[in-house]
N, C-alpha and C positions, 0 to 999 in steps of 0.2 A: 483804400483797401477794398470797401464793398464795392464802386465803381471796377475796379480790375476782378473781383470774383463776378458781377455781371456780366462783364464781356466774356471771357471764361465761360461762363455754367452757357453762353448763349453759345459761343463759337462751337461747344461741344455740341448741341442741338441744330446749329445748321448740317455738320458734321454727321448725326444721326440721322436724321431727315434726307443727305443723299445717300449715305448705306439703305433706308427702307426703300427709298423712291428705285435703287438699282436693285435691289430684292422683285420689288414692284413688278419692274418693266422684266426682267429675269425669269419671273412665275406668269406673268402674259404670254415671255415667249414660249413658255414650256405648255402652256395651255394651246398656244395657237399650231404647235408643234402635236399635239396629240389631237386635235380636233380637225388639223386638213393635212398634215404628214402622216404617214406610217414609218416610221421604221426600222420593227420591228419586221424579222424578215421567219419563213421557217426552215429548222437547221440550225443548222452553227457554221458559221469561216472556218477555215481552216487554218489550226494555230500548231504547225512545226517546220520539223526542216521539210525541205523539196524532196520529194524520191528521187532518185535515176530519171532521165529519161528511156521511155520505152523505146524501143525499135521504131513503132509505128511513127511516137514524136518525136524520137531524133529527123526520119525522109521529113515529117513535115515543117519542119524546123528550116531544113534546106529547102523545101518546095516555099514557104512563107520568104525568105529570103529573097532566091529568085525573082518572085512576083515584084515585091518592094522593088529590089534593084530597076526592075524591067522597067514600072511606073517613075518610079522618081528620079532614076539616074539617068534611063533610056532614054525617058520620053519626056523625065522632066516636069515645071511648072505649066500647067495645062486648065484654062478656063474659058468665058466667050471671048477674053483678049489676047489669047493665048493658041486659039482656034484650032490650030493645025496639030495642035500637043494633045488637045482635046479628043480630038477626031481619030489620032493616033490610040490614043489609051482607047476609045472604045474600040476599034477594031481590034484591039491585043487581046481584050475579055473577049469580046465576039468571038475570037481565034480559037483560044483556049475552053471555052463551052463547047464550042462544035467539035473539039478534039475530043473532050469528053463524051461526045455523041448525044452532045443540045441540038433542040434546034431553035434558034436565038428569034425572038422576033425585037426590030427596030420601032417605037413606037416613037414617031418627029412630032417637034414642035420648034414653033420660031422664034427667037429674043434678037431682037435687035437689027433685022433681017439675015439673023444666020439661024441653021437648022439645027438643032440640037435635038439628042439621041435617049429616049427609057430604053435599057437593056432588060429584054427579061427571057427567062426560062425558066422550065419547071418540070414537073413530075406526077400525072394527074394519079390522085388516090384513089386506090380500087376498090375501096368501099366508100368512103365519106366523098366524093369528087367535088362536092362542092360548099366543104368546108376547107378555107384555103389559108395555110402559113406563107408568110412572105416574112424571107432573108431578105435586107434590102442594104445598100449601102452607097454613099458617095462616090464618083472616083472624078469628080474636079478637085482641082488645089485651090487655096486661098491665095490671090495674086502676089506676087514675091517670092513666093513658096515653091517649092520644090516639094513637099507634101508628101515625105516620107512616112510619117504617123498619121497625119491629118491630109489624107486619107488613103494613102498608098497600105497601109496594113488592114483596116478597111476591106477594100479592094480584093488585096491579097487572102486573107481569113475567106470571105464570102466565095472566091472562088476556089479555094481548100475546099471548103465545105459542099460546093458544087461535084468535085469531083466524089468526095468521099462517099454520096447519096447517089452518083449517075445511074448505078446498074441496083438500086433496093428497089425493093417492092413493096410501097406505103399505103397507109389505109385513108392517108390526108391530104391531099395535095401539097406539095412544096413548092414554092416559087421564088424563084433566084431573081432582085431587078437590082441594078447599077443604075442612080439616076445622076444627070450632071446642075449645075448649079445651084449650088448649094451657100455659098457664098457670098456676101450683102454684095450689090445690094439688091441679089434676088434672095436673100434668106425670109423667110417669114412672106410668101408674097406671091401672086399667082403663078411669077414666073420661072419658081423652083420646080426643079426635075419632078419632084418629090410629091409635090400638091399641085400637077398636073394628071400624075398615072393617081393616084388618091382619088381625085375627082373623077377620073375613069371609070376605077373600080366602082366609085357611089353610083354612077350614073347605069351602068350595068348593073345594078343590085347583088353584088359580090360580097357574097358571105367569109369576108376575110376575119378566120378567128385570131388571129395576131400578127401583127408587124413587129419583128426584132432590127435593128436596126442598129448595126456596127459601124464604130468610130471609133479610130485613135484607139487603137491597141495595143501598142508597143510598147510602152516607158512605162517601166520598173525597178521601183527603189526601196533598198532597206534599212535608208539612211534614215536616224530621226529628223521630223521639220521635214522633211521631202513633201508632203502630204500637205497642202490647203486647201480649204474650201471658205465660202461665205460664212461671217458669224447670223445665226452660232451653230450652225451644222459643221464648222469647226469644230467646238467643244463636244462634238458626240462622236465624229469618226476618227479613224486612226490617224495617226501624226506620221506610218510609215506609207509610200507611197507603193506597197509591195499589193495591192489590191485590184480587183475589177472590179467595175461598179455595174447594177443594173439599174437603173432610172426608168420611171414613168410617174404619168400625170394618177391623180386621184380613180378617174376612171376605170385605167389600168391595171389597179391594184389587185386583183386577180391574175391575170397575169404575168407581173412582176413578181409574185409571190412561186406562181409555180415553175417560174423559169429560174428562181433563184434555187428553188427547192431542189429540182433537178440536176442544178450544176454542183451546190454542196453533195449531193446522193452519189455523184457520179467523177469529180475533180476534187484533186487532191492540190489546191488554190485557194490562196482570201480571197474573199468577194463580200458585196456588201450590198445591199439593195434599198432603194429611197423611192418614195410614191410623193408626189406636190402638186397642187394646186395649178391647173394651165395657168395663173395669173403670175406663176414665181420664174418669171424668166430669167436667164442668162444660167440656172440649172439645168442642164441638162436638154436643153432645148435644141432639137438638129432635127432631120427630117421627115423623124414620128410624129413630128408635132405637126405634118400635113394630114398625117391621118386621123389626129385626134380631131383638125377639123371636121370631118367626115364623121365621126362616131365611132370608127376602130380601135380597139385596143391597142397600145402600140408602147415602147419603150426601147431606150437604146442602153446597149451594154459597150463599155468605154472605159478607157484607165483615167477618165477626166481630162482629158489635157493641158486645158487651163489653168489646173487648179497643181499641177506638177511638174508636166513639162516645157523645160527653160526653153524649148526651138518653138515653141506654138504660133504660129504663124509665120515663120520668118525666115529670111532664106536656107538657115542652119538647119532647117527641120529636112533631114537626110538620112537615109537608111544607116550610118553607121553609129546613132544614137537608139538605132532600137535596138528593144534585147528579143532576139527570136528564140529565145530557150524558154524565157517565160510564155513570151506569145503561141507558141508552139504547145504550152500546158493549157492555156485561156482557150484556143481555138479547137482540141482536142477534145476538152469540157462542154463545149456548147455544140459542138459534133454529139456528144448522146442525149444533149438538153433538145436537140431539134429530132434528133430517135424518140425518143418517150414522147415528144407530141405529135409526131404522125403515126408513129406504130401506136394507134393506139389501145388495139389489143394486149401487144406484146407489155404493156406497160402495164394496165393492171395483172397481166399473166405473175410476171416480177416482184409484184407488191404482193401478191398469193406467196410465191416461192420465200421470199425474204420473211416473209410472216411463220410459214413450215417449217424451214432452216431453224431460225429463232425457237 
């Protein structure tokens, strides 16, 4: 009888010993999470039903579509093995900037003895000219891919937004670039589009006060479980996949902050925003992370796709998996999020007015 209470009073004590030890490791991660995470964001998400869409984002709803199509179905899977797809998709952006009344400069480099293309354009600000926003996005596909979301929406958003800014008159320079490989195994690596024009900009000492850098904006769900992420930044965000995310590195965290602030002020959308440590890869990690080389701010706004969408990488990843009604509310949002940081008059003008109103 005392031998079976021994093992007993003991088995209960190993027992105790892994609830404290999982307590333990649980309040580590929560410390590690408040001392090189943020995220806390300022605002609040947006918690109800969708309004209508407006006029304005029903055309861009159709104009977002179009573009998709044009990329992933036209022109298809497009990379340096892919070459001609490649070359195809920039010429369409090229097409469509100058239609807007760009004028595109081609900036070449070579992988593998083929030439590959930095798209850029812009808008010089007529007071700040040389403090300088860059829109920036992918538009290669991941090999296999057909790269409807990843990165045909992308793509598509960045050149929305090209058009929506052609004829304003900013106080900041805006600058539109498209870079291509993006994809291992130039990801992380000299021979990214991305940490090529990056190193440009360093080497010309360009005061670029933000990279936003769009990825994978399509896919939207308000199913529960739709929603994952790595533990335990699972246990802190939502389980519905109905969100945008703003991501950047620690450095960042000024400017994730005010680009999230802006889209809660001005989009009627969840969103959510997270600042991390450059050493926590496979978060959010795509081709801001060239210019955090460099010392730029930077951070990319994404519906995560990894962490939701079932086509991510893979031939099924095709325009009639995205939802252009939601992408159409996210692309419309960050239309007044990139207004309040070039007008940047008009913006504290507005924080006056909202303040008088009130």
């Amino acid at each position: 009888m005392i031998s079976f209470l021994l093992r007993f009073i003991w088995s209960q004590l190993v027992f105790l010993s892994k609830v404290v030890r999982a307590l333990f490791i649980f309040c580590c991660v929560l410390l590690f999470l408040g001392g090189y995470m943020v995220l806390r964001m300022p605002g609040n998400s947006y918690d109800g039903p969708l309004p209508p869409l407006t006029p304005q984002q029903a055309n861009l709803e159709k104009e977002l579509r179009y573009h998709v199509n044009m990329i992933a179905e036209q022109i298809g899977e497009r990379h340096i093995h892919a070459y001609q797809n490649l070359m195809s998709a920039a010429d369409y952006i090229t097409y469509e900037l100058e239609n807007y009344g760009y004028s595109v400069d081609r900036f070449p480099f070579t992988v593998h003895g083929k030439t590959l293309y930095n798209l850029v354009a812009e808008i010089p600000g007529k007071k700040y000219r040389d403090e300088i926003l860059i829109i920036g996005t992918n538009y290669d596909s991941y090999p296999g891919s057909r790269g409807a979301n990843e990165n045909g929406s992308g793509v598509a958003a960045v050149l929305s937004m090209a058009k929506y800014f052609s004829e304003a008159q900013i106080s900041r320079t805006l600058r539109f670039v498209f870079f291509p490989n993006s994809y291992p195994p130039f990801s992380q690596s000299p021979e990214m589009g991305s940490m090529k024009y990056a190193r440009l900009c360093a080497s010309e000492k360009e005061n670029i006060v933000g990279m936003l850098h769009i990825a994978s904006l399509g896919y939207y769900s308000n199913e529960e479980n739709s929603q994952d992420f790595p533990i335990p930044l699972k246990w802190l965000y939502p389980r519905k996949a109905n969100f945008v995310m703003f991501s950047g590195n620690t450095s960042s965290i000024d400017l994730v902050k005010e680009t999230v602030k802006y889209f809660r002020e001005n989009a009627r959308f969840p969103s959510e925003g997270i600042t991390f440590p450059d050493t926590a890869s496979g978060i959010g990690i795509a081709d801001q992370w060239a210019f955090w080389q460099h010392g730029y701010p930077a951070l990319m706004i994404t519906d995560t796709s990894p962490y939701r969408y079932p086509y991510h990488h893979s031939p099924d990843d095709t325009p009639n998996h995205i939802n252009f009604e939601a992408m159409s509310r996210v692309v419309s949002g960050l239309e007044q999020v990139v207004g309040e940081m070039v007008y940047v008059r008009k913006s504290k003008l507005r924080t006056l007015l909202k303040k008088y109103i009130n």
